[in-house]
N, C-alpha and C positions, 0 to 999 in steps of 0.2 A: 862755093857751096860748102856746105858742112862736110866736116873729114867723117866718115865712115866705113875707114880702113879699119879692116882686120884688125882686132886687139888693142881700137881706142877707142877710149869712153867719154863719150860727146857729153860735155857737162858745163850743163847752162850757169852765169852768174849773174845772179839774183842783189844787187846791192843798193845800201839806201841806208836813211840816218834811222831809221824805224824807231821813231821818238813820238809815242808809242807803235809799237806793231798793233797791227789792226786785221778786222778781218776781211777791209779788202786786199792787205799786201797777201792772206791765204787765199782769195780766189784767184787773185793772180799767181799765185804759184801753181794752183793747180790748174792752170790753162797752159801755162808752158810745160809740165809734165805730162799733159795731155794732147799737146800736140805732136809728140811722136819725133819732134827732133832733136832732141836729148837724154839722154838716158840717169843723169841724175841732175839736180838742180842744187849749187851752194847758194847759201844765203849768207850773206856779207854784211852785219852791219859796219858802217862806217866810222873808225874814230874821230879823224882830221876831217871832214867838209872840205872841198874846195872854194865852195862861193860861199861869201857872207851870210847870204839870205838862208845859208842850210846849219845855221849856227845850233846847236841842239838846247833843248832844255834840259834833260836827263844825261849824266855822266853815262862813257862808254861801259863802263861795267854793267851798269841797271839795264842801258839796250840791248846789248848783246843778252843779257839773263832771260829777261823777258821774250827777245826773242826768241833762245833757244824754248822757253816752256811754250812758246804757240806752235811753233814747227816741232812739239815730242807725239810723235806718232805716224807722223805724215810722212811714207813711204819714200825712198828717194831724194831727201831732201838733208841737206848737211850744214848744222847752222854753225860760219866758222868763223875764228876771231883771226885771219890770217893778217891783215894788215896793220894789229898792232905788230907785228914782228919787222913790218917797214918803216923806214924814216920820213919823217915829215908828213906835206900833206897827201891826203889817200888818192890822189890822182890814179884813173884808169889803167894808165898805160905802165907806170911801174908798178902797178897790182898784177898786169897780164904777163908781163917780164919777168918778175919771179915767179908767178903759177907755172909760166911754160918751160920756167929751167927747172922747178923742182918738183914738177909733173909731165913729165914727156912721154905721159902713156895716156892724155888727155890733150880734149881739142875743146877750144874755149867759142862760146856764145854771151854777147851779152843779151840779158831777158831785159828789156826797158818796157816804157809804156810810150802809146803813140807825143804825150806830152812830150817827152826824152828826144823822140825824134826830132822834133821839129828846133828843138835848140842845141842837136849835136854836134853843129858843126862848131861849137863855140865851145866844146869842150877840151882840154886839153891836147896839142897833141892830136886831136882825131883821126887825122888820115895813117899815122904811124899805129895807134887804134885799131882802124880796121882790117890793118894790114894783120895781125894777130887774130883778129877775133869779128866771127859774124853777129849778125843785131837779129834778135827774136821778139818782134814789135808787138804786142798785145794792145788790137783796137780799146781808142777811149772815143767818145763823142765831142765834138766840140772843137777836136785838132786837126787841123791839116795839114800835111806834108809840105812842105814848102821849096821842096824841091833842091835842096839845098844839096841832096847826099843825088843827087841827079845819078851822077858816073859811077856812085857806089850800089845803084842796083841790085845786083846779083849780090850784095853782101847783106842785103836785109830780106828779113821774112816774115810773114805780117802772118799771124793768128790771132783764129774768134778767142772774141771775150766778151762774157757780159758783164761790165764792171757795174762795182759799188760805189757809189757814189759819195763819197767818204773825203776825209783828208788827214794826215797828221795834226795839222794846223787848227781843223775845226773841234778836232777829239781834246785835244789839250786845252781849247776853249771852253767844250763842254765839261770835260774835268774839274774847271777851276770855278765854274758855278757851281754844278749836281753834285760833284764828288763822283762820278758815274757814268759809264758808257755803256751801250748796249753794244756796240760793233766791237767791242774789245774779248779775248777768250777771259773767259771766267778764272782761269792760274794766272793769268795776264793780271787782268784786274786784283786780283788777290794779291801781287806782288805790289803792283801801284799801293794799294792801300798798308800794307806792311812796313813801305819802306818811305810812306807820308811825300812821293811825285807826283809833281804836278799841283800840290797842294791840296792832297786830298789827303787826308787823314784816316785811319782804322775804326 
């Protein structure tokens, strides 16, 4: 179960190549804030991708900036560039490895979406993974459990969501036609257009 000892601060991690951040990666924040088993959420954009298929379009500086302007305001939330300070690629399990040495006044959650679930057994490492850190699943439609994490049970925790039905994938499509998103915050977009990603121009 989650650590909810005395004097530690249960703090969900939120990570992803957020190429661009959107506004369904902010409703899913705000459903893991809202479901009461954590008391702050980091968000983590990703330098290094571990799978090919997560290759970015936007250099990690434009992600992380971007991100930090859609999360400025939003209670709770800590947008952080910690794993440029590790080597190589951003693998899970030495991103948890050093939070837990150089935060040991915090207990780690990963927030995923039920997509995550069903292919986590094929993530790095995973059972070393869980051994650190519980999973704070937020329903999507269309996934099901596969049963993979069977024995890991008690290490996940499934909260409502009503998702947006969105993708990074399709927003950067739409970008390269409109020039425009509407799922995007408006500082978000303002910065796309500034800095001419995605192929959108000012």
């Amino acid at each position: 179960m989650l650590n909810d000892e005395t004097g530690i601060i249960k703090t969900g991690l939120f990570g992803g190549a957020f190429d661009p951040v959107h506004n369904g990666h902010l409703t899913i924040a705000e459903s893991y804030l809202e479901s009461g088993l954590i008391d702050e959420l980091w968000v983590m954009p990703t330098p290094n991708p571990p799978f090919k298929q997560e290759r970015t379009s936007a250099d990690f500086v434009h992600r992380y900036a971007m991100t930090v302007l859609a999360f400025t305001g939003i209670p709770k939330t800590n947008v952080s560039d910690f794993e440029t300070k590790l080597d190589g690629v951003s693998y899970t399990l030495n991103t948890l490895r050093a939070l837990r040495e150089q935060f040991p006044d915090r207990s780690w959650s990963l927030c995923i979406g039920e997509d995550n679930l069903s292919t986590f057994h094929k993530w790095y490492e995973y059972e070393k993974v869980l051994s650190m850190a519980d999973l704070i699943v937020a329903e999507r439609p269309g996934n099901i459990d596969n049963g993979q994490l069977g024995e890991y049970k008690d290490k996940i925790h499934r909260i409502d969501h009503i998702p947006v039905d969105i993708s990074s994938t399709d927003i950067r499509k739409e970008l390269s036609v409109k020039g425009f998103s509407s799922q995007i915050p408006s500082n978000v977009m303002e910065y796309i257009r500034a800095n001419h990603l995605y192929d959108v121009r000012s």
